[in-house]
Each structure stands twice: as structure tokens, then as C-alpha cells.
N, C-alpha and C positions, 0 to 999 in steps of 0.2 A: 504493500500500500504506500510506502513511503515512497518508493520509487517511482510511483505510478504521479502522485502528488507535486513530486519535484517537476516530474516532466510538462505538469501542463501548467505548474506557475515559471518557469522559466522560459515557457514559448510563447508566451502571452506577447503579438507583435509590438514592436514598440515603431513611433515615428521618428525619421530619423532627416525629413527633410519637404517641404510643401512648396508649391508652385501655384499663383493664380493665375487662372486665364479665362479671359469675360469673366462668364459666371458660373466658372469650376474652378477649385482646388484639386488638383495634383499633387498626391501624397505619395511618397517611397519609406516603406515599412520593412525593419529589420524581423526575420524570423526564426528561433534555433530550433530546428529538425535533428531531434535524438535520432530518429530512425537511420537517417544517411549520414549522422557526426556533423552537418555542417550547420552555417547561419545561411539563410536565404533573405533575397532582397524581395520585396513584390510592390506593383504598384498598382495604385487605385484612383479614380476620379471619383469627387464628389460633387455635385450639383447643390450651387449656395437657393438656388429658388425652391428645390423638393427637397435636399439633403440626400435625394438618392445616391447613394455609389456604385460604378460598376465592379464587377466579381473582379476580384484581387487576380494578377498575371506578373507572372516572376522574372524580373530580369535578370537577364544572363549576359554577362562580358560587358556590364557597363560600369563603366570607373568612375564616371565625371557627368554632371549633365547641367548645362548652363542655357538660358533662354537670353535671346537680344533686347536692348532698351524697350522694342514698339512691339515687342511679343510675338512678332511676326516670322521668327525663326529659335530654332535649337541648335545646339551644340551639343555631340554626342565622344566622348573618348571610349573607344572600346576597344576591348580584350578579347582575343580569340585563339582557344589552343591550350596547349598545355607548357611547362616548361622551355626546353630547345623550341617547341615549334610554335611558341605562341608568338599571332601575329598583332599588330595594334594598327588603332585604324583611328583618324577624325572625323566625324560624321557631319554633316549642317541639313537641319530637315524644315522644312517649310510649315506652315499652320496645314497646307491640306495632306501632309503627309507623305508629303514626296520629298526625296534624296536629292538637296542641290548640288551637296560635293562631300565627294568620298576621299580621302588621302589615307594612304598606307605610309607610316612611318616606322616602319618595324624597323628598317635599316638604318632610317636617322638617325634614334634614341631609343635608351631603353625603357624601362617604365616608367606609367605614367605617376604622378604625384598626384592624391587624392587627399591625403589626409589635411587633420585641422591649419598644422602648419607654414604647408607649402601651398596649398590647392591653391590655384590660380584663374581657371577658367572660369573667359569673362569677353564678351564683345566687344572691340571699341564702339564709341558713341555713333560712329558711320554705317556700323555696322558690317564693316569692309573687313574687320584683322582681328582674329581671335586669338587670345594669349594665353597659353596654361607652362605647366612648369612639369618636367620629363628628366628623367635618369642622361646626363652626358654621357656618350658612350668615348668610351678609350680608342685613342690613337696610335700607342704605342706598338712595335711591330712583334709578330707574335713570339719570334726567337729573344724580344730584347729583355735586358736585366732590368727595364723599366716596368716590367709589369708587376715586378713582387715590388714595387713603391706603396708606401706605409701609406692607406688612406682611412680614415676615420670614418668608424662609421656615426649618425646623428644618436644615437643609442637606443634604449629604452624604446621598445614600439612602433620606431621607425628600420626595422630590420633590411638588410639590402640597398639603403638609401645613403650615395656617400655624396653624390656629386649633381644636385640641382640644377638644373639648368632653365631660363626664360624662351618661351617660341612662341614666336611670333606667325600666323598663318594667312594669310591673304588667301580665303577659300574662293573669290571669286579669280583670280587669276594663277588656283592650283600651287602656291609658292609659299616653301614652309622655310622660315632661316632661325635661328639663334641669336640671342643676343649678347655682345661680346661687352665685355668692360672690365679695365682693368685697378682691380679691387678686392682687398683681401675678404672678401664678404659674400653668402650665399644667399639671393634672395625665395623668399616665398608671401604667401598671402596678397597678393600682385593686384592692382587695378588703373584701368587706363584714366587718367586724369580729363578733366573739362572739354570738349568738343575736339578731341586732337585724340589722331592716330600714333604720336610721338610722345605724348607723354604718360609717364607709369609709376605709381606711386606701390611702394611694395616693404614688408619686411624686410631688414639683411640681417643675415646672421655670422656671428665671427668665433671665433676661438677667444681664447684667452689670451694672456699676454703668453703663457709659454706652449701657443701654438695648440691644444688642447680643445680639443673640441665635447663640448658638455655637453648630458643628454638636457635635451628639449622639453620633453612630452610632462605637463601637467610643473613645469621651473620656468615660473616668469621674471628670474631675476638674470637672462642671461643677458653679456654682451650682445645685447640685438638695437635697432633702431629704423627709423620709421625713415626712407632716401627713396628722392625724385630721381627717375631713370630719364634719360632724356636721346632718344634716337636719331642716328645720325644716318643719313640716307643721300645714297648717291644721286648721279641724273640718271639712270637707270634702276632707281628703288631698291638696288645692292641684292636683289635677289634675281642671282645668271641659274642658280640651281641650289638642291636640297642641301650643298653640302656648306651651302653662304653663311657667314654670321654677319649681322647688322652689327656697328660700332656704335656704341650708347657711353653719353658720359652721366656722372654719377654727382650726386651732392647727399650728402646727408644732412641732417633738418633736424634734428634730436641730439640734445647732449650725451656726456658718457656715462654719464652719473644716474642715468634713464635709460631703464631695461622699455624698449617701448613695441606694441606688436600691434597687430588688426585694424590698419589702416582701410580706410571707407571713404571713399564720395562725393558730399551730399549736397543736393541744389536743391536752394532755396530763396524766392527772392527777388530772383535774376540773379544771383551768386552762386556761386560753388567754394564750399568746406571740405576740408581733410579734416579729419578726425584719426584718432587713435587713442590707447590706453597705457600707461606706462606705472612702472612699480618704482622703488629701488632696485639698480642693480647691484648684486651679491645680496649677504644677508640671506633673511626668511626666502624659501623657495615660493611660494603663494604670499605675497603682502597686499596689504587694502591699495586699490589702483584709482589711478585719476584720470580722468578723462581731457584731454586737448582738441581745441582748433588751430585750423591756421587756414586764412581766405586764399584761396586758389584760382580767382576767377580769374581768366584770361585776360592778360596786359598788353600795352603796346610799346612793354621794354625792349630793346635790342636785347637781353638777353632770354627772357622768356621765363625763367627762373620765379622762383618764391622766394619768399624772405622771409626763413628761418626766425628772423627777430621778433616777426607779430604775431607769435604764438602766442594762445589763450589757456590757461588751464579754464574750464567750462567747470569740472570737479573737481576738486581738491580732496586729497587725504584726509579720511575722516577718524579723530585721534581717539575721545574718548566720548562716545553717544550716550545720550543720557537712555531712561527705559524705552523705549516703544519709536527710539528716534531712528533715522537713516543711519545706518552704520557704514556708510561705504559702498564702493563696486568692489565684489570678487566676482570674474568673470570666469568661466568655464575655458577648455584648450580652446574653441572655437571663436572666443572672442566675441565682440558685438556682431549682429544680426548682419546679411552681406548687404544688406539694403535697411540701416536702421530707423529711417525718419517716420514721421507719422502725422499729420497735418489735425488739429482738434481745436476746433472752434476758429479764433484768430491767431494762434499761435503753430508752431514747429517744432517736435520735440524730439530726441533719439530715444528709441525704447529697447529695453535689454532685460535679459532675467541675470536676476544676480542674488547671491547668497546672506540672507541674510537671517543670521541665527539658525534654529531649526530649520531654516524652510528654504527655497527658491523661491522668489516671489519677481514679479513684473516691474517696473518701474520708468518712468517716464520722466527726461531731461529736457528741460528749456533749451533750446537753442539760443534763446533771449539772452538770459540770465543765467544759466546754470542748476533752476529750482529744479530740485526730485522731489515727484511727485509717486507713493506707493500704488499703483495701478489692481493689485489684487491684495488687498489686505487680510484676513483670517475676518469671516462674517457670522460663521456658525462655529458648530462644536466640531465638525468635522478641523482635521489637519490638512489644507493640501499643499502641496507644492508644483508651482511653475517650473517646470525643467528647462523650458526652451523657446524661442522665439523663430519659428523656422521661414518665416514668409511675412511681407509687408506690403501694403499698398494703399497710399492714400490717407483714409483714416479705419483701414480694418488690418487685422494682424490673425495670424494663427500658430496655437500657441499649444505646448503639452503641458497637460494636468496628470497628477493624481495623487493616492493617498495612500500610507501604510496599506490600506484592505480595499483598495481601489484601482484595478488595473489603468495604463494611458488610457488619456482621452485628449483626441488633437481637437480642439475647439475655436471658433471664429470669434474672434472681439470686433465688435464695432462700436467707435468714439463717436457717439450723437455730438451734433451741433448743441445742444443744450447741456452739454457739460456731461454727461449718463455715458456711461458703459455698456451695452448688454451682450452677453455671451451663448452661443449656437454650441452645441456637441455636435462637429461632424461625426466622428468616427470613435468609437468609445469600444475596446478590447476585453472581450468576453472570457469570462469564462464557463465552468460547467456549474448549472445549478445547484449542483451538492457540494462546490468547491465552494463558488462563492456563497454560499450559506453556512461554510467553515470559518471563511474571512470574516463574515458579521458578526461572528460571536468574540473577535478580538473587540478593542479598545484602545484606544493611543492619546497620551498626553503626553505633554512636556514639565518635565519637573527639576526647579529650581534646584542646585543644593546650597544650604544654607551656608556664607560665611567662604562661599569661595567663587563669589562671581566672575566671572559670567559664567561658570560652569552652570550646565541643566544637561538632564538625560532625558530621550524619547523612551518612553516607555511604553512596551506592546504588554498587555496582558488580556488573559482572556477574564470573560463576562462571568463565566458560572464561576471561575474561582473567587471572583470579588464577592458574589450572592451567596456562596458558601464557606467564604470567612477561610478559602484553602490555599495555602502557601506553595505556589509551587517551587520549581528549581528554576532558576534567576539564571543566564548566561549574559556576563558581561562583553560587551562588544565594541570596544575602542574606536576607531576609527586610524587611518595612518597618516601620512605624510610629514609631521605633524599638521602642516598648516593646510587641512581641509576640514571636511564637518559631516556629521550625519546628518539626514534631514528625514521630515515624514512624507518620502516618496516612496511608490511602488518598488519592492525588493523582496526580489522572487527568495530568496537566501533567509533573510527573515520571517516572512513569513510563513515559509516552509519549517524555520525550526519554530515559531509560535506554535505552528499546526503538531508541534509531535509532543507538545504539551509541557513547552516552557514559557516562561516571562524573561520578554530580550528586556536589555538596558544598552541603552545608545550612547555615552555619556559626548558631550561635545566640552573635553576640556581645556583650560587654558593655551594660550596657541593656535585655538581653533579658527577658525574664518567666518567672518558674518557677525561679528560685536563690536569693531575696531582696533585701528593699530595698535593702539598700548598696548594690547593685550596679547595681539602676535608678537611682538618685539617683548613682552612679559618672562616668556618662555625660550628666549634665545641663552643658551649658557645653562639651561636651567633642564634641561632632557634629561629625565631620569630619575628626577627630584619633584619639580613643580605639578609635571601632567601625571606623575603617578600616584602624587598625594591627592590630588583631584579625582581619580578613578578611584581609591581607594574607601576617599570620603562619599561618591556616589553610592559606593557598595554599603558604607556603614550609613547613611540615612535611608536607605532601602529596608534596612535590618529595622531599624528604629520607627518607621512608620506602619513596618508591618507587612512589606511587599514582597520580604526573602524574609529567608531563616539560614541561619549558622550551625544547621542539622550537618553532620559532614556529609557530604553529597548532592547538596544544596546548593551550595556556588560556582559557574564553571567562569569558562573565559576563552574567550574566541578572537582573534586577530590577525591582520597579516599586514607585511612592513613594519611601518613606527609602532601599529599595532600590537602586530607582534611582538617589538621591543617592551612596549609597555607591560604587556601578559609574561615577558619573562622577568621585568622587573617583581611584577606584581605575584609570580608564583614563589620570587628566592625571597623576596623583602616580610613572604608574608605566606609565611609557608603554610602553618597552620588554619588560614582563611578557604583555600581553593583547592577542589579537590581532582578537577582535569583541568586541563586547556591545551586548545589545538589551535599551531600558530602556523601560519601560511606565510613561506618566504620572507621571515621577522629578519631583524636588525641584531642580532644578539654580543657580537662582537666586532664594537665600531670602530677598530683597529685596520681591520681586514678589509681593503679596500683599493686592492690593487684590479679587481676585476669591474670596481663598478662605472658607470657612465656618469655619477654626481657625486666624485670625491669632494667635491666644495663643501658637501652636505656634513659628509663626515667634521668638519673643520666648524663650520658657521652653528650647526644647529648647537652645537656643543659647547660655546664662546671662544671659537677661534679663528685668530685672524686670516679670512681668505681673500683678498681685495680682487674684486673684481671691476674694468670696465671696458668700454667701446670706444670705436675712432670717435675724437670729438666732432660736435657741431661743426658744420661747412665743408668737411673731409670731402674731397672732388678725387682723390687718387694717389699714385704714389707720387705724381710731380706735387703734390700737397706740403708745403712744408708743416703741417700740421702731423702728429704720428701717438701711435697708441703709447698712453704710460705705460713703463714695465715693471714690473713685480716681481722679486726674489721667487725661485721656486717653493712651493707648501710639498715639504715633505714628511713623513711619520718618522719621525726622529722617536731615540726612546722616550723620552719626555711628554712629547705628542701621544705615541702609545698609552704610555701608562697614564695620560689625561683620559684618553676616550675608551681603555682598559676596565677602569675604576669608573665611568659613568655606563658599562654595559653592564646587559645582564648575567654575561660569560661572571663577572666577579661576584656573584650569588647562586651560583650554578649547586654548589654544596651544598647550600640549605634547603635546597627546593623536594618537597615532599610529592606533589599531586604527580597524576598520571599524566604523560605528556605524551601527544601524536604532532608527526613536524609533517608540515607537507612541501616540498621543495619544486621548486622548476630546476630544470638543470641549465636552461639558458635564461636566466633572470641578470641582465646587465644592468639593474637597480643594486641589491643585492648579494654579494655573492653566496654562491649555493654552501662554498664551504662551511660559512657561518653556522647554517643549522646542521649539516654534517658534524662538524666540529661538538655542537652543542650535543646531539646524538649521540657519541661516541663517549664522551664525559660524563652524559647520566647513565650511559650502561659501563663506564668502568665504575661509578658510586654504587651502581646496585648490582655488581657484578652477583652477590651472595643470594640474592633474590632469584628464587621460580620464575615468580613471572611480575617484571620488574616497571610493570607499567608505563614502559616506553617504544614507541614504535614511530617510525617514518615511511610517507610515503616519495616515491620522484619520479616526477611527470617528466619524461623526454620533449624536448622544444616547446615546453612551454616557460613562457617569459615571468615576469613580475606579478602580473596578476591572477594567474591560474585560468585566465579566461575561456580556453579551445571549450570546445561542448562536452566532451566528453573529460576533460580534465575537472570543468567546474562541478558536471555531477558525481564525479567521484568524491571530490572535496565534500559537499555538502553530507551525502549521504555518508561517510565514512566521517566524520564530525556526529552525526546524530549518533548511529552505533557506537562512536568513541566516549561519548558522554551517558550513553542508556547504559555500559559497562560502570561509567566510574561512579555515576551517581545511584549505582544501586550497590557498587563495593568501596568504590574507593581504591588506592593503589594502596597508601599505608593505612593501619590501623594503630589505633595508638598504641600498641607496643613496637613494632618495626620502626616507630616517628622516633622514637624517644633516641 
């Protein structure tokens, strides 16, 4: 039964992208199919006049899919084949369905770039030149000693992706070039700037000072910045054939001191805005972000250029929010919306979901002024959270909902002239009537803990325990990075362990994202001390109110990453409290970090100095007499060791009593797998004397950081429930083996 349960809360479709056209919604929904191991794409129209949709049809071999300013054409990157023979293809398709132009660039480039960071495809304003961003293929000749050249890969989640590249595609005259410029910098998140085929405003990404390229995926404090590309074109348009690169020169427009990324657009006015979002670079890997302008509207300079100088911060870092106030933008990898404006009433706003406290909630930015305004505020008892903001037009948006016991629901916002909101469910994600009649017997609130603000944990617990005064078994459940947050969104994982008859604890402690920066910058220097007395104290006002019991078998603890790290603080510090926990690819000895893609992390979360920055403002290239600061190498010197030694869990590893199950990836570039081998091998040489000694590992082959593949996650889960129905009906020690 349990497996049966897992399977159909974890396929529950979700949305993962929406397209208006007149008066349909075009939605592409992710689906994980246990049956064949994989996730499937499928897509749907919905009709805004009936809300009818057509029956769901699964895409195959499409990477990318971008519509023109006047909607009057698509943009299709597709994949065809397997491996060696897979071939790629640019599509452009007309409103009535027809194929205006087909390009085969298998031989150009290699893959295409979809993801949050690179994805690029986007029409110019003519409509004439489509830009997306594609794997450069190597030059070098097959016999030469150039090819074993050490190239980095971007890390964590970006697997196989070393070398970015910008193409440019003129589909009406068949001519696909490159763009060349010379610049220590990779660009992604690309858009073509104000009425012009020559200008691109785009992410660039750099290494560090010593050459070092950090992973990316979910660290917005890297060397990156927000630079105008500017194309230079011959009297024959520089494209003689596929194998041309266009020469572009480069400016940057963002200082060093500003990690800055998801540059946008937006015309309003008769003007045109840039936008983008920037953090501190180095530091907290997730900090509270601020939003900028800068007017871009086309001049009659001889140079053509912007000026860097009249930049606006629009939002500012938000320090210390009083209760119920705006706490800031934490944005997800994907950055603001690709199209964020929204016109409502006399005003122009940018609208974005962003994280605040327990929740995802909507929000709306003056373009005027800068005012946020909370667009979806908590109105009833239900929890829900805003995920996403996938599609914009005019004054209607469509957006993902839902709740702890609530599968997606993509739904239409429309901003009445009269200042009202009202909200459509187009499409809302089923499940079976016996399922979701499991869900409704949960309950979810959010509960303050006393005395260590802003700490509050989401609490699931079920209905008959509370009508029956029955205590069940509590599993605590951290969250990692540190600087992210649980929220009361749909999570198949959760609720699946609610469903096998526990009460989760969410706790979102100190560090966490969505209460303001003090509070992230609170817990810098302080890992391993501050966020685990906050978990801890979650757990003892749970006891205290009556929600858990200190029965042994009663408390477990679940987490993966910083998660992780916390559960093995939390099992050596406090041995006698917890009687399993199962840590997934945790942090246990922050020593060891020769294999990871964000050694910075190692160094900064722990209060150590890692400096990081970018080329400064104005940087145009190497004839630049501008050039990047350099920084002594950070190396684990012993000292450095025995600092991040003495703040792991590796130095509690002795005292630790409960049952421990590790689950590992063996390609986790976050990381390294050693750690929880190492940890593995250390509690079975302490219990070498022990039968059966209450510790076991599992390891998932090519699975990365998160445990994500379909069949890795279900093993995780289900093998987590049977690891804790073992401990919390034995326990590993009893208290004579403890003593």
C-alpha cells in the first residue's frame, strides 16, 4: 500500500510553464511515470471563455519553446535520437501550423541550453533573428594534446555543460552564426534589447579570481553580472556560412560587489527598462535581493550605449521586517517572470512570486516608486503557497497554487480596473478519491517557537489524532542549504510520510529565507551552533505543548544537505532525544571538500574569509585597463580543518546512539559522497560489538545532490518509512547498550 500511495502522490502533474494566445492558455506539465523510470512533458490548451482543455499530448524532443513579440510565430529547439546519433534541429512555426524554417545544427553545436541559467531563447523585436544559447563545440584536432585541456564543468545540475555559447539565427535567410567577444565571461539568461537586432542584454558568468569556476545552481552570490552585448556586422551581415561568428563588443553595467542575474525588458510609457536582481557577492549563498533599473530607451548617441551611472535600485534590501511586513525578494533559480510587467489600473508594476516566511506568495512592484504590494495574502485557514509566475499579459497573469493537502492548481489572475483581483482555476491536478480523502484528514499550521525568532515550524498532523488526544511519532525535517525554507506547498514526500501515520515538523530556522537579512547574515559563522539550537528548541516546544512525546521511539529526523548536517548534529549533541534519522547526501565533515562545486560554502557559511568578486563596472575587455581584484588562494590548511572539523558532525560521531540509514549519490558535486561513507564506516567500527548495529547505507549510481531520478526518489522515501517503522517500534539502543 505504501508503494502504491507514493506512486500516485509523486505523479501528481505539476506546471512547469504557460503561454497565452487570444483566448487560450498553453500549459506544458511535468509528469513522473514509475512505470517506464522517466518524467514526461505533456501539453494542454485551455480555453479562458469555457475553461475547456484539450486531452493532454506528450512532447517529445523539445528543449526550448519561445513565441514572437505579435504571437504570430514559435520557436521550437528540438532533440532527436539518442546519444552519438542524436540530431538537433531549430524549428519556427506559424499560428496556422505550418513549418516556416527548419535548421539542422547538429554539426554546429552541441546541446542545447534549457535550463534556468542559460536558457536564452527569444525573438528579436523584428522578428527576423532568434537567439538561444548551445554547447560550443571543440576545435581542436582529434590526434592533438589539446583535447585532455582542463575545462570546468558549471557543477551541481548543470552536468555536461562547460562551454556556452550565444547564436544568433536569421530563420528567414537560413543563416545561423555565433557570437564572438573577447571576454573572460560566459553569458546566459540573454534578451535582445529595444527595437534592435544588435543589441543583447544577458547574464555573464566568471570564475573567481583563481580561475575556479563555482557551481551555479540555486548560489546567487556568484561572480556574475548583468553586460550589454553589442553586434558588430559587416556589409554583408558576416554571415558567408554556418561556421561564421559575429564580432560583439561587451560592457558591463553592474558593479563587483553585485552578484547580479535575470535581466528582463520592459516597455512602458514609450520607454524601455532593464531590470534585474542582484545579492551580495560571496557571503550567504541565497541573501535577501534587490531589484534595479536602468532606462534603455533608444538614443541618438554616437555610441548607442547605456549609462551604467543611472541605475535605480527600485528595491532595496530588506534588513529587519517588523511582523506581517514585506520581508524582501528571495527569488527562485529562474529569476523574475521572462515577461514580468502587468499594467493595473493607472499604474505598471513587475510581478514575481517570492518567498516569504512559510509561504511563496505573489507580489507586485511599482514601477513608479518601488511600492510592494502582497498580491495573494493568506485569506482563510487554508495554507497556500504561490510557486510560480509562468505567463503575463497585460493585466492577467497565470500562476501555480497549492497546499500541504492540495495538489497544483495553475490558475488565471485578472487585475480589475477597480483595484479587485479575481482568480479562475484553469487546471487543478487530481487525484484519487480515496487518496485525497487521506489528505483531508491532515491539518497544517504554522507554529511560532517561543524566544527564538523568527524561527516557526509547518506542522502536518493528522485530525483524529488531535480529536483523540493521540501523540503520534513526530519526524523532524530541517530543510538545507542553509539559506532556503520550507513552505506549505504541495510535497509528495511529506505527505506521503503524514499518510503512514506521523506528525512532520518543518522547522524554518535561523538562516532561513523569507524574514530578512539580519537574520540570514544571523547564522553566518554560527552553523552548527545557532540552526541546531533552533531545531532543537522546535522539538522541545512540540514536547511541551503536547504535539510529540519523549517515548523512545517517538522522535525521528529526516534530512539531506545542510539538512542533513543539522540531523547529525542533532543525533551526536543529543543522543538520548532521537531514536532514527535518515540523512540524504548530508554535510557531515566540512573538511572534505576537494570534490565539491561550492568550496566557498565550506569557508563563508562557517565565518570564513572567502572574498569573492566580478570585473568591475564599465569592463569592455581585455584592452580594458580596468581588471579583476585578486585574492590569495583559500586553502584547508590544518587550522582551516580543525575550524570546520570541530563545527561538523564527524566531531560527535561517538556519542551518537539512534539508528542511522545514509542515503548517498555517488555523483553528488554539492557534497562529496565520501563524507557519509566516511561517517558509515565510523559508526560500524563504534558498534563493531553489536548484532545488528542499526546502521545501514544506501548509493544510488549517477544520481547527483538531490536524489531526484524517479526511481532513486522512490526508493528514498519508501526505504525512510520502513527505516523509521523499524526504529520507532525498537529503537537501535536500549538503555543498557546506551549507557
Amino acid at each position: 500500500m505504501s508503494s502504491k500511495t507514493y506512486d500516485e502522490l509523486a505523479a501528481v502533474p505539476f506546471p512547469t510553464a504557460a503561454f497565452f494566445h487570444d483566448n487560450v492558455v498553453q500549459t506544458h506539465l511535468s509528469i513522473v511515470d514509475h512505470t517506464r523510470n522517466v518524467k514526461r512533458t505533456v501539453s494542454k490548451s485551455i480555453s479562458l471563455a469555457t475553461l475547456i482543455a484539450t486531452p493532454a499530448e506528450e512532447i517529445v524532443g523539445v528543449v526550448s519553446t519561445a513565441y514572437s513579440p505579435s504571437d504570430s510565430l514559435k520557436v521550437v529547439l528540438k532533440e532527436v535520437g539518442e546519444d552519438k546519433d542524436k540530431k538537433r534541429f531549430v524549428e519556427v512555426w506559424n499560428k496556422d501550423g505550418a513549418v516556416c524554417a527548419c535548421k539542422d545544427v547538429t554539426d554546429v553545436h552541441g546541446n542545447f541550453y534549457a535550463d534556468a541559467f542559460f536558457d536564452s531563447l527569444c525573438f528579436s523585436d523584428s522578428e527576423k533573428y532568434i537567439l538561444y544559447v548551445a554547447e560550443k563545440k571543440k576545435t581542436t584536432e582529434k590526434n592533438s594534446i589539446q583535447k585532455f585541456k582542463y575545462r570546468q564543468p558549471f557543477g551541481e545540475g548543470l552536468v555536461g555543460k562547460r562551454n556556452p555559447n550565444l547564436f544568433l539565427f536569421d530563420w528567414q535567410a537560413d543563416k545561423l552564426v555565433s557570437l564572438d567577444y573577447d571576454a573572460p565571461v560566459w553569458f546566459g539568461q540573454a534578451c535582445f534589447g529595444p527595437s534592435s537586432d544588435d543589441k543583447i542584454y544577458a547574464t555573464g558568468y566568471e570564475t573567481a579570481s583563481d580561475e575556479r569556476l563555482l557551481g551555479i545552481k540555486s548560489c546567487y552570490n556568484r561572480p556574475t553580472g548583468i553586460w550589454e552585448i553589442s553586434v558588430v556586422r559587416s556589409d554583408n551581415d558576416g554571415t558567408n556560412s554556418d561556421a561564421d561568428c559575429l564580432p560583439s563588443h561587451v560592457l558591463k553595467l553592474t558593479p563587483s560587489h553585485l552578484s547580479c542575474r535575470s535581466p528582463r525588458v520592459v516597455r512602458t510609457n514609450g520607454g524601455t527598462t532593464l531590470l534585474w536582481v542582484s545579492q551580495p557577492t560571496g557571503g550567504a549563498h541565497s541573501a535577501t535581493s534587490a531589484l534595479h533599473t536602468l532606462d534603455i530607451t533608444p538614443s541618438s548617441s554616437s555610441s548607442g550605449s547605456v549609462d551604467p551611472s543611472q541605475t535605480r535600485t527600485l528595491v532595496d534590501t530588506v534588513w529587519d521586517p517588523a511582523a506581517n511586513e514585506f520581508p524582501g525578494l528571495y527569488l527562485s533559480d529562474s529569476g523574475l517572470p521572462r515577461n514580468p510587467v502587468v499594467h493595473w489600473g493607472e499604474e505598471s508594476y513587475i510581478v514575481t512570486s517570492t518567498n516569504w516566511g512559510s509561504r511563496w506568495t505573489i507580489v507586485l512592484v511599482s514601477l513608479r516608486d518601488g511600492t510592494v504590494k502582497e498580491l495573494t495574502p493568506t485569506v482563510n485557514e487554508e495554507l497556500v503557497s504561490w510557486s510560480a509566475v509562468l505567463a503575463v499579459r497585460r493585466n492577467e497573469l497565470v500562476c501555480v497554487r497549492s497546499s500541504m493537502t492540495s495538489p497544483y492548481e495553475l490558475v488565471l489572475g485578472d487585475l480589475g480596473a477597480s483595484g479587485s483581483v479575481s482568480w479562475k482555476v484553469l487546471h487543478k491536478s487530481r487525484l484519487s478519491e480515496d487518496l485525497q480523502s487521506r489528505l483531508d484528514t491532515l491539518t497544517v499550521k504554522i507554529v511560532p517557537i517561543p524566544n527564538r525568532f523568527p524561527t516557526e515550524t509547518i506542522l502536518v498532523q493528522h485530525k483524529s489524532a488531535l480529536r483523540d488526544q493521540e501523540i503520534l511519532p513526530c519526524i523532524t525535517i530541517p530543510h538545507g542549504g542553509p539559506h532556503g525554507a520550507s513552505v506549505v506547498a504541495y510535497t509528495a514526500s511529506v505527505c506521503f510520510l503524514a499518510l503512514e501515520g506521523y506528525t512532520i515538523s518543518l522547522p524554518n530556522y535561523t538562516g532561513s529565507t523569507g524574514y530578512g537579512e539580519r537574520y540570514i547574515r544571523s547564522l553566518i559563522g554560527k552553523c552548527g551552533t545557532l540552526d541546531v539550537g533552533d531545531c532543537i528548541e522546535s522539538v522541545r516546544h512540540l514536547l511541551r505543548i503536547g504535539v510529540a512525546t519523549g517515548v523512545r521511539g517517538k522522535l525521528l529526523l529526516a534530512g539531506g544537505s545542510h539538512g542533513g548536517f543539522l540531523l547529525g548534529h542533532l543525533i551526536g549533541q543529543y543522543p538520548d532525544v532521537f531514536t532514527s534519522a535518515v540523512l540524504r547526501n548530508p554535510v557531515l565533515s566540512a573538511g572534505e571538500i576537494s570534490t565539491s562545486d561550492i568550496r566557498d560554502w565550506y569557508f563563508s557559511e562557517f565565518g570564513l574569509d572567502y572574498p569573492l568578486s566580478s570585473l568591475p563596472l564599465g569592463y569592455t575587455g581585455p584592452s580594458s585597463t580596468l581588471s579583476k581584484a585578486t585574492t590569495p588562494p583559500r586553502i584547508v590548511t590544518p587550522k582551516v580543518y580543525a575550524e570546520l572539523y570541530h563545527a561538523s558532525p564527524i566531531a560527535h560521531v561517538r556519542k551518537v546512539t539512534a539508528s542511522v540509514l545514509l542515503l548517498i549519490g555517488d555523483s553528488d558535486q554539492r557534497v562529496a559522497p565520501t563524507q557519509g561513507i566516511g561517517y558509515y564506516h565510523a559508526l560500524k567500527a563504534l558498534r563493531a560489538a553489536e548484532a545488528s548495529n542499526g546502521v545501514d547505507m544506501l548509493m544510488f549510481p549517477g544520481e547527483s545532490h538531490p536524489l531526484e531520478g524517479v526511481e532513486a526518489s522512490k526508493t528514498v522515501w519508501l526505504s525512510t518509512v520502513e527505516w523509521f517503522s523499524r526504529g520507532s517500534l525498537n529503537g537501535y539502543l536500549n538503555s543498557e547498550t546506551s549507557k
